[in-house]
C-alpha positions as CSV (number, residue, x, y, z in Angstrom):
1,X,-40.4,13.7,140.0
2,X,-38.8,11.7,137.3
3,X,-40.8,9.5,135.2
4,X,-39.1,5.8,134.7
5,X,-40.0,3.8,131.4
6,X,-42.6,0.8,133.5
7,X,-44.7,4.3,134.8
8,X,-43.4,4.4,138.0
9,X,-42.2,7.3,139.4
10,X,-39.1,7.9,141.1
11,X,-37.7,10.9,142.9
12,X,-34.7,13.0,141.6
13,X,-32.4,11.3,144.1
14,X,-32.9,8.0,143.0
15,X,-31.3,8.6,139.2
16,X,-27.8,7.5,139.1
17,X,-25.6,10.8,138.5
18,X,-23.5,10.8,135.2
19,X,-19.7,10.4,135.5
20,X,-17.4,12.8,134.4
21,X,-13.9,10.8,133.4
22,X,-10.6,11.7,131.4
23,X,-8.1,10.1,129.4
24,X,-4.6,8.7,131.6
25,X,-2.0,7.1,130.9
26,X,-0.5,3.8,132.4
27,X,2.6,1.5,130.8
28,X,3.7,-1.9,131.1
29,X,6.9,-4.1,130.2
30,X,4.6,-7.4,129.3
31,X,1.4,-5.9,128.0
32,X,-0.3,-7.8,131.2
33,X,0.5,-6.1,134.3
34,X,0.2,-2.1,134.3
35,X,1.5,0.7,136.3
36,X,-1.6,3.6,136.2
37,X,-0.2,6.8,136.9
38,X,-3.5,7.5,139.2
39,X,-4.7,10.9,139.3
40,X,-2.9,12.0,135.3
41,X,-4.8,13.8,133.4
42,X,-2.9,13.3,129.8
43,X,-5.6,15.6,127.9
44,X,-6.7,19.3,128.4
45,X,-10.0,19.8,128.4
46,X,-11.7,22.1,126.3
47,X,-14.9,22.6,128.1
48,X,-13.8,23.0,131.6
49,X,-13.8,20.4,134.3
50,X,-17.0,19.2,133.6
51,X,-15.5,17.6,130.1
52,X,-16.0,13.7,129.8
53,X,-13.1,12.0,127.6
54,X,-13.4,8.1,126.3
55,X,-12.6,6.4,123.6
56,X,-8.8,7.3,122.7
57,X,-7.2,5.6,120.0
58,X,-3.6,6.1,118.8
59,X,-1.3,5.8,115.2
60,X,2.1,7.1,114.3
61,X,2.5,9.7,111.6
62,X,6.0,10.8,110.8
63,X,7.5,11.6,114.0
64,X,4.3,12.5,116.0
65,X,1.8,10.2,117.4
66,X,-1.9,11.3,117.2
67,X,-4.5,10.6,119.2
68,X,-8.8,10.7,118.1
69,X,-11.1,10.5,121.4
70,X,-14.4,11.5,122.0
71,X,-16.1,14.3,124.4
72,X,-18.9,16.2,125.9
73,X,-20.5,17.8,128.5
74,X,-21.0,15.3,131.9
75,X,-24.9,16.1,131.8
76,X,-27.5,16.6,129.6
77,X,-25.1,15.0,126.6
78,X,-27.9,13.0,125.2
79,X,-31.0,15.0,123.8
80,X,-29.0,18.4,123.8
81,X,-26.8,18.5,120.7
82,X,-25.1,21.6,121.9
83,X,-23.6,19.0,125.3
84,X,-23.1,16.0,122.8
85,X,-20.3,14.2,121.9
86,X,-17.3,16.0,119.4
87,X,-14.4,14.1,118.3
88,X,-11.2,15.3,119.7
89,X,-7.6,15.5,118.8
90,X,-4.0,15.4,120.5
91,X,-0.4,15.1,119.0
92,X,2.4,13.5,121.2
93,X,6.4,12.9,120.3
94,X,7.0,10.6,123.1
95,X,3.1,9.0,124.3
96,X,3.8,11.1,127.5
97,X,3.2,14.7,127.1
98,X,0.1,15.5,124.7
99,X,-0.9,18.9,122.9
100,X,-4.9,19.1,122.5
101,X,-5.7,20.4,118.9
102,X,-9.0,19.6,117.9
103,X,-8.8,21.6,114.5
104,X,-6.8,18.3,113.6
105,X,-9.7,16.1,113.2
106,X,-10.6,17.4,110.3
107,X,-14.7,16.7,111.1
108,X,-17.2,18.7,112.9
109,X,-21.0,17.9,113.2
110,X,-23.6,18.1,109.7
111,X,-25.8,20.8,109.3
112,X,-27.9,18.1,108.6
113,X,-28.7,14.8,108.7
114,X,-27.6,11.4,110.6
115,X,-24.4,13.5,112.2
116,X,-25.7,16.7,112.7
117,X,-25.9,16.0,116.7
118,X,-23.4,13.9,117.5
119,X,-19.6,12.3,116.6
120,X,-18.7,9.9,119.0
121,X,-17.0,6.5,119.3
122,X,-14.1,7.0,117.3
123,X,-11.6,4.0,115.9
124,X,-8.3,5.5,114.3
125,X,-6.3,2.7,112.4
126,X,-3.8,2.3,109.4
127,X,-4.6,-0.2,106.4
128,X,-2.9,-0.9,103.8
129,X,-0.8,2.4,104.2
130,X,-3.8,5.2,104.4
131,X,-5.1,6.1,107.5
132,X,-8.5,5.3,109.0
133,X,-11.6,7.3,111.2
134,X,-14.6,5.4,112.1
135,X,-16.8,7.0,113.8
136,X,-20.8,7.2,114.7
137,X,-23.5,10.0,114.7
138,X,-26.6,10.4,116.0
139,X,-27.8,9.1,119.0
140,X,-24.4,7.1,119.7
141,X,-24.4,5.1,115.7
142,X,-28.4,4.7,115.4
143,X,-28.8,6.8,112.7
144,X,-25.1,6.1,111.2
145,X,-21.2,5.4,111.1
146,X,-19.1,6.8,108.9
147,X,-15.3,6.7,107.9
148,X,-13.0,9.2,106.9
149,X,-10.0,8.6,104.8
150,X,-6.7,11.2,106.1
151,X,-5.2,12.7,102.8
């Protein structure tokens, strides 16, 4: 049995399953009406098919285009720290074809404190010339956001 939050109790059929989705790509010529390529799967996972990818946000640098996203395990992501959320990286040349290379982030979880669970919810942008990472910790921002400047 699953206990809901009013005290009523509900059977393990009745809990809406988590989704597992991944990162695509569509274009468009007016920026209104878009072509999806259905089915795409622009992004490698790293944990097997069970990996959930959201969040992707994009900048130029030199000649490459790089790519921050989010992901974690479909299930159990939100009290187990070892299936939470991880920020992710990918490097493209053309937007099309994309090589997964998480070491590029630069940031993995705390030892301690209001990350040490959880990256997730990342915002990549350029200002003023230097380049941007927003991003929240624990329990999806509650404890924290932080920002990381690329040197």
């Amino acid at each position: 049995m699953v206990h809901l939050r009013d005290g009523l109790e509900s059977s393990a059929e009745d809990v809406a399953p988590e989704r597992t989705y991944k990162i695509g790509h569509a274009v468009s010529r007016d920026g209104i009406a878009w072509e999806k390529e259905e089915a795409r799967q622009i992004i490698a996972d790293r944990l097997g098919s069970d990996e959930s990818q959201a969040l992707p946000t994009v900048v130029r640098i030199g000649a490459r285009y790089h790519m921050i996203f989010c992901y974690r395990q479909s299930t159990d992501f939100r009290a187990n720290k070892d299936r939470g959320y991880r920020l992710g990286h990918a490097w493209s040349s053309d937007l099309r074809q994309w090589t997964r290379d998480d070491a590029g982030v630069g940031i993995e979880v705390s030892v301690s404190g209001w990350d040490s669970d959880m990256l997730c919810y990342p915002n990549l942008f350029e200002c003023d010339g230097r380049t941007y990472l927003l991003y929240n910790g624990n329990e999806f921002g509650r404890h924290g956001f932080g920002i990381a400047i690329l040197e």
